[in-house]
C-alpha positions in Angstrom: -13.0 -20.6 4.3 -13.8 -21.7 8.2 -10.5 -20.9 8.7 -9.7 -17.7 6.7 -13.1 -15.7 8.2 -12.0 -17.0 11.4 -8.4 -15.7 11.2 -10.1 -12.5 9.7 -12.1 -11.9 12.3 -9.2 -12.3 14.9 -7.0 -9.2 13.0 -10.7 -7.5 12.3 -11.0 -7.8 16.5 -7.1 -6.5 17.2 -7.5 -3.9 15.1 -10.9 -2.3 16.6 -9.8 -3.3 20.2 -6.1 -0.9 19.3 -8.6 2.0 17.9 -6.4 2.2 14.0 -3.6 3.3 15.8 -0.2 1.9 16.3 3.3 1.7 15.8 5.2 1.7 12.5 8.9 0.4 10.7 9.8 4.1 10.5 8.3 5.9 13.5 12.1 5.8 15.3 12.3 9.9 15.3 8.4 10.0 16.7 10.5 8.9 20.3 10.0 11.5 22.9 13.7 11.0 24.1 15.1 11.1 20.9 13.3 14.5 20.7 14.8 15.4 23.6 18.7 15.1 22.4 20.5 17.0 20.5 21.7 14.3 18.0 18.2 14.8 16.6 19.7 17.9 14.3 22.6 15.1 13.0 21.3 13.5 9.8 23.6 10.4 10.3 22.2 10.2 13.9 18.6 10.5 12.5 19.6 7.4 9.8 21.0 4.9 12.7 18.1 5.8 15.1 15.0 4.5 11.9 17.1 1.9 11.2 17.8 0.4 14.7 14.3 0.6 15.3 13.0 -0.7 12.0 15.7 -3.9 11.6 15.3 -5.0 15.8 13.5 -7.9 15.6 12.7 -6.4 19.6 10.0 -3.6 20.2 11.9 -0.9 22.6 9.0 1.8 21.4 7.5 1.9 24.6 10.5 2.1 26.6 12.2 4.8 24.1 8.3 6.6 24.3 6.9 6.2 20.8 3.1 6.5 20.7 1.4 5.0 18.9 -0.7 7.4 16.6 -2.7 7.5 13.5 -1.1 6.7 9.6 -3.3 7.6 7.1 -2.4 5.0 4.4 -2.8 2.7 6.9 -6.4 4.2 7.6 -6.5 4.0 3.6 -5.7 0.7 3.6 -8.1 0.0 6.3 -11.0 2.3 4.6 -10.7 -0.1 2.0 -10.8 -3.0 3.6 -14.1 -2.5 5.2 -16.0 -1.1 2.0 -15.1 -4.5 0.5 -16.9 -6.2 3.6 -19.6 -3.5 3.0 -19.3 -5.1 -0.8 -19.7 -8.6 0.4 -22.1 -8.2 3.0 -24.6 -6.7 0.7 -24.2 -9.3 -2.0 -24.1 -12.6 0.1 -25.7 -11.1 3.6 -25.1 -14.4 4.9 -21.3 -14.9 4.3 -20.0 -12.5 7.3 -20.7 -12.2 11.3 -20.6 -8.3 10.5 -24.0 -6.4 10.4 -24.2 -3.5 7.6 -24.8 -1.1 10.3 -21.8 -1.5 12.5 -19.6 -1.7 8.8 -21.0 1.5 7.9 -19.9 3.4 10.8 -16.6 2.2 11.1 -16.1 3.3 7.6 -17.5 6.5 8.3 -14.9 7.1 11.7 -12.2 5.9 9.1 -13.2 8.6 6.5 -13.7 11.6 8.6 -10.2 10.7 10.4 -8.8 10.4 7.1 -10.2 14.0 5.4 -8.6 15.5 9.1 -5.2 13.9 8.5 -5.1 15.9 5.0 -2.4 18.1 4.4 -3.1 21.7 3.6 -0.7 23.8 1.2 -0.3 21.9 -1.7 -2.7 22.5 -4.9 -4.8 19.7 -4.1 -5.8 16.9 -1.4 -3.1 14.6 -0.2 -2.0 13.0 2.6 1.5 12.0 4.3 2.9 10.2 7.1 2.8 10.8 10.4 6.7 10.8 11.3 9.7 12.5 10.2 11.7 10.2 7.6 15.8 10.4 6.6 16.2 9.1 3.9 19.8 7.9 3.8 21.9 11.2 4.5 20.5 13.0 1.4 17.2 14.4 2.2 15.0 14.4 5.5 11.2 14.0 5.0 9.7 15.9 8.0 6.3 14.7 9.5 3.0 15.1 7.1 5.0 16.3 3.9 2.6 14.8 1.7 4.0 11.9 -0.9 2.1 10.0 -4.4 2.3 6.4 -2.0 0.0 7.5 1.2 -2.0 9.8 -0.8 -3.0 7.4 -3.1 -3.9 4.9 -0.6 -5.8 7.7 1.4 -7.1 9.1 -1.8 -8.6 4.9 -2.7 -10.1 4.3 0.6 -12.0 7.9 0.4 -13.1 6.7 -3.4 -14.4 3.1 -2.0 -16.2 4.6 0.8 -18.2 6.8 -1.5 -18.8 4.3 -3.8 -20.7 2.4 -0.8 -22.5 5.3 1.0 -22.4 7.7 -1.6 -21.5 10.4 0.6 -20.3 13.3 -1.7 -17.5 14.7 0.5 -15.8 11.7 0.5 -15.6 11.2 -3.2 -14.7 15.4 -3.6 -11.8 14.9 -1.2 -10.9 12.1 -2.9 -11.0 13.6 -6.7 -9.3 16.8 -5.3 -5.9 14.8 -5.3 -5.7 14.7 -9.1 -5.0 18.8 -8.8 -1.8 17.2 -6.0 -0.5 14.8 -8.8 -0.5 16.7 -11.6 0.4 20.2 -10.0 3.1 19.4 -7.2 4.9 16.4 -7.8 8.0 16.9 -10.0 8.5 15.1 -13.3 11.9 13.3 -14.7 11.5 13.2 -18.3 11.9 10.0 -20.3 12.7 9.3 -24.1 8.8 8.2 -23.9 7.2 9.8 -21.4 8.0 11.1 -17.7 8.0 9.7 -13.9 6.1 11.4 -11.2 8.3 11.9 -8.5 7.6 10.5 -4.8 7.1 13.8 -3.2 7.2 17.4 -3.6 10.6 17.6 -2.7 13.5 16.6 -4.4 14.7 13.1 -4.3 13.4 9.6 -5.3 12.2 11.2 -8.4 12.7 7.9 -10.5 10.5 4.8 -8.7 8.2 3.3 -10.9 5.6 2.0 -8.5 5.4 5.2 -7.5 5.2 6.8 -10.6 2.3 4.4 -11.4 0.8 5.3 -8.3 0.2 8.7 -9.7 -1.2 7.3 -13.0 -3.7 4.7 -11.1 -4.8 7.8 -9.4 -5.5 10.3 -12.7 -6.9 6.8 -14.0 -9.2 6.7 -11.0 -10.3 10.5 -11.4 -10.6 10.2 -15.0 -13.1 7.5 -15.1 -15.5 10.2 -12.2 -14.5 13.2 -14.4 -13.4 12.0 -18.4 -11.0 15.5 -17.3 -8.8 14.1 -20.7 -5.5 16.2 -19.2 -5.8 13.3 -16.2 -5.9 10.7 -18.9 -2.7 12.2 -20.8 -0.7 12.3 -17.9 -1.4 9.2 -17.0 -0.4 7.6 -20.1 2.7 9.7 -20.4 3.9 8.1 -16.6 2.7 4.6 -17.5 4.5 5.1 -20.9 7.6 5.6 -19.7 7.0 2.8 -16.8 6.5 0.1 -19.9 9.7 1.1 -21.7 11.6 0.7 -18.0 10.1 -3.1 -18.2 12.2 -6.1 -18.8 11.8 -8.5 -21.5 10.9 -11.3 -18.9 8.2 -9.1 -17.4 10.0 -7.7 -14.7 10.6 -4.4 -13.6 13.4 -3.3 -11.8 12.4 -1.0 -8.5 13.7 2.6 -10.1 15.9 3.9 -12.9 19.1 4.8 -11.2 21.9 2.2 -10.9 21.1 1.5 -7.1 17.3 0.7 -7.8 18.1 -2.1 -9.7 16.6 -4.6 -7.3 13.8 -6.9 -8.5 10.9 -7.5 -5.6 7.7 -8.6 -4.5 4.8 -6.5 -3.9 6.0 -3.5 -5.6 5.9 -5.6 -9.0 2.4 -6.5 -7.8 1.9 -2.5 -7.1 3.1 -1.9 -10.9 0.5 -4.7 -12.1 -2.3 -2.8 -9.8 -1.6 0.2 -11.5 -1.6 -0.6 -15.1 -4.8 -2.7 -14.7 -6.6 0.8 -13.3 -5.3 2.6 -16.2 -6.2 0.3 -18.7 -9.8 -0.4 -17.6 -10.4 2.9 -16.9 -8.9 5.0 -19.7 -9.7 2.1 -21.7 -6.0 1.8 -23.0 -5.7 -2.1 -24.5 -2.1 -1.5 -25.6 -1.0 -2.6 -22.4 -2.3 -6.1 -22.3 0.9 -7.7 -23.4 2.7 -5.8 -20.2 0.7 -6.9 -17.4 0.1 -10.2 -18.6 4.1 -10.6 -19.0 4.5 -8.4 -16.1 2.2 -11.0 -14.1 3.6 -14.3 -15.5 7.1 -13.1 -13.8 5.2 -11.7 -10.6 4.1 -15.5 -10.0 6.9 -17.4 -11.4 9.4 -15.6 -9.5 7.6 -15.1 -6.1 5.7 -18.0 -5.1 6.3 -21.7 -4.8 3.7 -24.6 -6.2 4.0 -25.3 -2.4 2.7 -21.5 -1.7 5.8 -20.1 -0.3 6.5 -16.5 -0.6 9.4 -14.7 -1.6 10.9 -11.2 -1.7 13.4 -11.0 -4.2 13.1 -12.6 -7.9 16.4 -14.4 -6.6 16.5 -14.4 -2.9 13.5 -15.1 -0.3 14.6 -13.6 2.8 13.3 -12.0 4.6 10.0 -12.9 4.1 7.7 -9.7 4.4 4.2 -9.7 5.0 3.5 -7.4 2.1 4.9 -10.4 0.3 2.3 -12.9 0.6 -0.7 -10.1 1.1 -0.3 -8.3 -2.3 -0.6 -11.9 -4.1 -4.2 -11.4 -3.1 -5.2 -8.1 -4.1 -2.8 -8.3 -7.5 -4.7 -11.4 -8.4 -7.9 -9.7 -8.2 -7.1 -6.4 -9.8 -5.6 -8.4 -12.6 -8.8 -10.6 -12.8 -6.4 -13.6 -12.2 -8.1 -15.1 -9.2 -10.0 -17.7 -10.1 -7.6 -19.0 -12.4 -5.0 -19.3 -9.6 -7.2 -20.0 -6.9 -5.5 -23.2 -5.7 -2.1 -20.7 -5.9 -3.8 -17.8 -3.6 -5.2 -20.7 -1.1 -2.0 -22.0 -0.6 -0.2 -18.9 0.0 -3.0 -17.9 2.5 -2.6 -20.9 4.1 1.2 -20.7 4.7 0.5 -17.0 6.0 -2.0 -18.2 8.4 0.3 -20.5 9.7 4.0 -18.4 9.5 2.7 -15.2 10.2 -0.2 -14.6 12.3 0.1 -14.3 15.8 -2.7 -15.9 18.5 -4.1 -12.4 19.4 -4.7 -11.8 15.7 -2.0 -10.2 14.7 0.6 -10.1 11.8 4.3 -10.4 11.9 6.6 -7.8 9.8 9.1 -10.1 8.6 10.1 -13.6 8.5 14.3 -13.8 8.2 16.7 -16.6 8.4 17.9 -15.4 11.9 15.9 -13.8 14.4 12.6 -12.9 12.7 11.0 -9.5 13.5 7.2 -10.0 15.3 6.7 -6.3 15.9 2.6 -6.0 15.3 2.8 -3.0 13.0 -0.2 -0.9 12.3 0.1 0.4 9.2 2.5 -2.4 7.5 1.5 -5.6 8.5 -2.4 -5.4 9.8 -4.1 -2.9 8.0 -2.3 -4.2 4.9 -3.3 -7.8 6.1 -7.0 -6.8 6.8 -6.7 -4.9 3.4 -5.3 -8.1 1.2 -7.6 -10.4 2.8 -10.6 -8.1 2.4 -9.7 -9.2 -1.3 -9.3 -13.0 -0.8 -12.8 -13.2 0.6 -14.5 -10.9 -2.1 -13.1 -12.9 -4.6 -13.5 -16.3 -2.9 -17.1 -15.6 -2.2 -17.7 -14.8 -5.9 
C-alpha cells in the first residue's frame, strides 16, 4: 500500500500542478494551424489529421498549437475520484496525507467547472467534448455536441460530489440528465428491447456500453427519484444489451457486422452498468449475466501473473484503460476482495509499465514504439479515477 499511495500521490501532484487541463487522443482538429487551412472543410483530411495525432507515439501538439483545455468527462472522472478520497478520508482519517478541507475544495472547483461546461439546447443536462470529432467519413461530431459517454461520467462525478457535501445544485444538475437520456438520444429497436444511441445525431446508434451507459444513468436517477418511466427505460436498453450477450459471457462492442470486436474495459463498462441497474432498480434477473459477463472479463483479460490485455484474443496494444477499469469493475461488481491478490498484481505491473517518474500515465503500451503521450482525460484522470477505487476498497 506504501507504494500504491505513493504512486497516487505522484499522479494526484501532476494533475493539480497541470490545473485538470490537458491534451487528449482526439484533440487533432483543436490545432490552431489546422484551423487555419482549408483542408479543415475536407472530411478525409479531418480523418488523417485525429488519426496521425492519436496513433504518433510522438507529441507534435505544441508545435502544431493544440492547447490544452478542459474535458469534462475527464473532470467527471476526476470529480469522482476525489469524493472517493473525501469517502476514505472520513472513514479511516488516518489512511491519506490529504486534509478534508483541501479535498473539499478541489471537488467543489471540479463541480462548478463542470455545471459551466454543460451544454445548453437539449431537454436536459449533458455534457460533450471539448473538440470537433470525424468519425470515419460518415458523420463529423463538432465541438460540445453532447453524447450518453461524457455525460454520464459528468453526470456521476456531479452525483458523488453531492452525496459528500450535499450541496443541492450539484445533485439537480446531475438528475436533470435523465430528461437528456430519455428525450434526445435516438432509440434502435430490438426484438427485446431498444439501444440508446451515442448522441443526438445520427450514427453509432448500436454500442452497447453505451447503451448501458444511458440505463446506469436512469438507474442512478431512479434510485433519487423512484420516477418508474426512468426505471422502464432502463430495463428496456439493458434488455436488449443481455440478449446481444454471448453464451461465454462476452459481449461483442456493437450490433453491426464491424462492431464485432471483443475488448477490455468496455466489457468492464457493460458489467458497471448492469450492477447500477440491478442494485438500484432492484432487478435480480440479471445476476446470471454479470456474474458470466465477469467470469469472461477476467478470464480473458488478465494473466495469473497480472498482465493486461485488450482484446479477448490479442494483447496489444496495451491501454491504460485496460488495467485501470479491472479496479473500478471489481468494486462495482463487489468482486474485490475476492480477487484481491488478482487487482494487486495488475496494479503492480501498471506501476511498473506505465507510470512515468513525474507521475504520470502512458496511453498505450504496443509491440513497437509505444505511445507515452500524458493524456488528460484518457490516461490520468482515468488513472486517478481507477485507483481512487483500489484504495477505497483496499482500505476496507
Amino acid at each position: 500500500m506504501d507504494k500504491v499511495l505513493s504512486s497516487f500521490d505522484k499522479l494526484k501532484s501532476y494533475i493539480e500542478k497541470e490545473q485538470f487541463k490537458g491534451w487528449d487522443p482526439y484533440d487533432g482538429l483543436n490545432s490552431r494551424i489546422f484551423q487555419a487551412l482549408p483542408f479543415k472543410h475536407w472530411d478525409l483530411a479531418r480523418l488523417a489529421w485525429i488519426q496521425f495525432f492519436k496513433r504518433s507515439p510522438f507529441n507534435f501538439r505544441k508545435l502544431l498549437m493544440v492547447p490544452k483545455a478542459y474535458n469534462a468527462k475527464g473532470l467527471g472522472l476526476l470529480l469522482t475520484a476525489y469524493s472517493n478520497l473525501h469517502q476514505i478520508k472520513t472513514t479511516h482519517p488516518g489512511a491519506l496525507p490529504y486534509t478534508l478541507e483541501a479535498l473539499e475544495k478541489q471537488i467543489h472547483f471540479l463541480a462548478k467547472q463542470l455545471i459551466d461546461l454543460k451544454v445548453t439546447g437539449y431537454s436536459g443536462s449533458c455534457w460533450g467534448y471539448n473538440f470537433d470529432w470525424q468519425a470515419r467519413r460518415l458523420f463529423l461530431f463538432p465541438r460540445n455536441t453532447p453524447n450518453v459517454v461524457t455525460t454520464y461520467f459528468a453526470f456521476y462525478g456531479l452525483l458523488k460530489a453531492y452525496e459528500v457535501t450535499r450541496e443541492k445544485d450539484y445533485l439537480e444538475t446531475a438528475l436533470g440528465a435523465a430528461k437528456f437520456v430519455l428525450n434526445d438520444l435516438n432509440r434502435t429497436p430490438t426484438a427485446d428491447g431498444f439501444l440508446f444511441s451515442y448522441s443526438p445525431l445520427n450514427g453509432n446508434n448500436t454500442v452497447y456500453n453505451a447503451s448501458l451507459l444511458g440505463s446506469k444513468l436512469l438507474s442512478h436517477c431512479y434510485h433519487y427519484t423512484q420516477n418508474e418511466t426512468f426505471k422502464e427505460a432502463a430495463r428496456a436498453s439493458v434488455q436488449a444489451c443481455l440478449t446481444a450477450q454471448n453464451k461465454d459471457g462476452a459481449w461483442p462492442y456493437g450490433a453491426l457486422p464491424v462492431q464485432q470486436w471483443i475488448d477490455s474495459f468496455h466489457t468492464g463498462y457493460n458489467l458497471d452498468a448492469l450492477m447500477a441497474y440491478r442494485e438500484y432498480c432492484h432487478d435480480t434477473s440479471v445476476d446470471s449475466s454479470i456474474q458470466s459477463g465477469l467470469d469472461f472479463y477476467l478470464r480473458s483479460f488478465f494473466s495469473d501473473e497480472g498482465n493486461p490485455s485488450y482484446y479477448h484474443n490479442q494483447r496489444y496494444p496495451i491501454d491504460i484503460h485496460c488495467p485501470a477499469q479491472l479496479f473500478v469493475s471489481l468494486s462495482r461488481t463487489q468482486a474485490f476482495k475476492k480477487n484481491q491478490l488478482l487487482a494487486t498484481k495488475v496494479m503492480d505491473w501498471t506501476l511498473k509499465h506505465m507510470q512515468h517518474k513525474k507521475g504520470y500515465f502512458f496511453y498505450q503500451l504496443k509491440k513497437g514504439v509505444s505511445s507515452k503521450i500524458p493524456y488528460m482525460r484518457w490516461s490520468n484522470a482515468f488513472m486517478m479515477y481507477a485507483m481512487s477505487y483500489y484504495l477505497k476498497e483496499s482500505l476496507k
